[in-house]
C-alpha positions as CSV (number, residue, x, y, z in Angstrom):
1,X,2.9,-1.6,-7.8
2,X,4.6,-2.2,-4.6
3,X,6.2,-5.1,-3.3
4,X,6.9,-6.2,0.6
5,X,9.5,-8.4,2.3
6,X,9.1,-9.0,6.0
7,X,12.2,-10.0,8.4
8,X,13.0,-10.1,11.7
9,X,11.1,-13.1,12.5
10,X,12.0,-15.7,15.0
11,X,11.9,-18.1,18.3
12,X,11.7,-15.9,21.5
13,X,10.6,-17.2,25.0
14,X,7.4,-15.8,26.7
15,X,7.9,-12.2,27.9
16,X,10.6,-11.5,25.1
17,X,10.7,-8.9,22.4
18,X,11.3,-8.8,18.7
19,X,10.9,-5.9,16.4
20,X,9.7,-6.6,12.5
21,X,10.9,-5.3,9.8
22,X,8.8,-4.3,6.5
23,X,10.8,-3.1,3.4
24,X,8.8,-1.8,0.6
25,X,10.1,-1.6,-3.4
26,X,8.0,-0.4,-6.5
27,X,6.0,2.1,-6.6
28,X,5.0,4.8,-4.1
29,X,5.2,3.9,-0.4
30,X,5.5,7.0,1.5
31,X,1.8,7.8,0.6
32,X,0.4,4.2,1.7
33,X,-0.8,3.6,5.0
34,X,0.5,0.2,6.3
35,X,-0.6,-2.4,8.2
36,X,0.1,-5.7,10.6
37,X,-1.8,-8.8,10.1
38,X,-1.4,-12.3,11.8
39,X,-2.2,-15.7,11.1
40,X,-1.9,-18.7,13.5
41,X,-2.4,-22.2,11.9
42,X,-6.0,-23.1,11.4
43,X,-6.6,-19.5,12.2
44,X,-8.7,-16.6,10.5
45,X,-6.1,-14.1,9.6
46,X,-6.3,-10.8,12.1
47,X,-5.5,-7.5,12.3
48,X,-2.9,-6.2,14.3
49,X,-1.8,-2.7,13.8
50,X,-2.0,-0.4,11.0
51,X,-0.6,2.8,10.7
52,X,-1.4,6.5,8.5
53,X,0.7,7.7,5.3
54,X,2.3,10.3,7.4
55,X,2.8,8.0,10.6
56,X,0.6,10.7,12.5
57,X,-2.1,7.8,13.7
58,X,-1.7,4.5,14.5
59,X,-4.6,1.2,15.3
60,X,-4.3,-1.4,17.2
61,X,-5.9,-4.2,18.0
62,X,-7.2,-5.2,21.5
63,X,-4.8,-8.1,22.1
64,X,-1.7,-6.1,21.9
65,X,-2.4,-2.9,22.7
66,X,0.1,-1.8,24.8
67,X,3.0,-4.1,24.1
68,X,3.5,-3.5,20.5
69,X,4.2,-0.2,18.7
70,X,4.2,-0.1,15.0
71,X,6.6,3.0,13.3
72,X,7.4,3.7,9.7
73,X,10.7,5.5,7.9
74,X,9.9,6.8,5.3
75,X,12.9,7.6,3.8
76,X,14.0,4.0,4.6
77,X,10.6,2.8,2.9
78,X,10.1,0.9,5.8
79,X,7.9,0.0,8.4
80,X,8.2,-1.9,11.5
81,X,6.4,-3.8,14.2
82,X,7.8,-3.8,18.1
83,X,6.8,-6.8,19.7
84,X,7.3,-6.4,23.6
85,X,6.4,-9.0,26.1
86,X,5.3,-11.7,24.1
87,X,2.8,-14.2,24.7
88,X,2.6,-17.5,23.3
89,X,-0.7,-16.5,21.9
90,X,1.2,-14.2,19.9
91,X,2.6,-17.1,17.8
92,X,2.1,-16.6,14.6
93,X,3.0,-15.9,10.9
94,X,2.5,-11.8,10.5
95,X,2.2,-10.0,7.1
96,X,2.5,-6.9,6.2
97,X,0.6,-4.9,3.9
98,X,-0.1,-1.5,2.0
99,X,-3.0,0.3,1.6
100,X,-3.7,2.2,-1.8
101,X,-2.1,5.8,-1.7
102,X,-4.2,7.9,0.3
103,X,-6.7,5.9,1.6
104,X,-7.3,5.8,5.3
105,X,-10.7,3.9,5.5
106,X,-11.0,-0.2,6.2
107,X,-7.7,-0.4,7.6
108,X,-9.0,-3.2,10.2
109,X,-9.4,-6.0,7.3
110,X,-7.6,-7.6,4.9
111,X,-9.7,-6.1,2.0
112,X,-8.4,-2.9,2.8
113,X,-5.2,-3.6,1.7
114,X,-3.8,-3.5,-1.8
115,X,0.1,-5.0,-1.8
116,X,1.1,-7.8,0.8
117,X,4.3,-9.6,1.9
118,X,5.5,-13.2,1.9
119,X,4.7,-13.6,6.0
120,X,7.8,-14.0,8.5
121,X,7.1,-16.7,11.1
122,X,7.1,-15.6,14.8
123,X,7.2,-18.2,17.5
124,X,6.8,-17.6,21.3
125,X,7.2,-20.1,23.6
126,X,6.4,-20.8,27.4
């Protein structure tokens, strides 16, 4: 079993950065690829990034490409999300989650993931 806690959540203005943090506890982690989701209110949740058990390949997804960079240390058991000029439609809460050691398929849905965090809210305004 693993367990997540998100932090580093926040108010920034439009063109702003913040960095997520992703601190895992339990069992196993540096065998678990992890992943970014998002949810805006009255939203689907998305995708948003999503990176291999050994941090040698990372996903993103269309909207951010390019302005956010998600990284892992292992030794920390952690994994984070760089957020760099942020939009308002980048307002969201994000997750974080853990795929089952090993696997590297589905990593671009929700089902693909096994363990997932209480959300940290992230608010961008104009």
């Amino acid at each position: 079993q693993v367990q997540l806690v998100e932090s580093g959540g926040g108010l920034v203005q439009a063109g702003g950065s913040l960095r997520l943090s992703c601190t895992a506890s339990g069992r196993t982690f540096s065998s678990s690829a992890m992943g970014w989701f998002r949810q805006a209110p009255g939203k689907e949740r998305e995708f948003v990034a999503r990176i291999s058990w050994n941090g040698g390949t990372t996903y993103y997804a269309d909207s951010v490409k390019g302005r956010f960079t998600i990284s892992r240390d292992n030794a920390k058991n952690t994994v984070y999300l760089q957020m760099n000029t942020l939009k308002p439609e980048d307002t969201a809460v994000y997750y974080c989650a853990a795929q089952r050691p090993y696997y590297s398929g589905n990593y671009y849905t929700s089902r693909g993931y096994d363990y997932w965090g209480q959300g940290t809210q992230v608010t961008v305004s104009s």
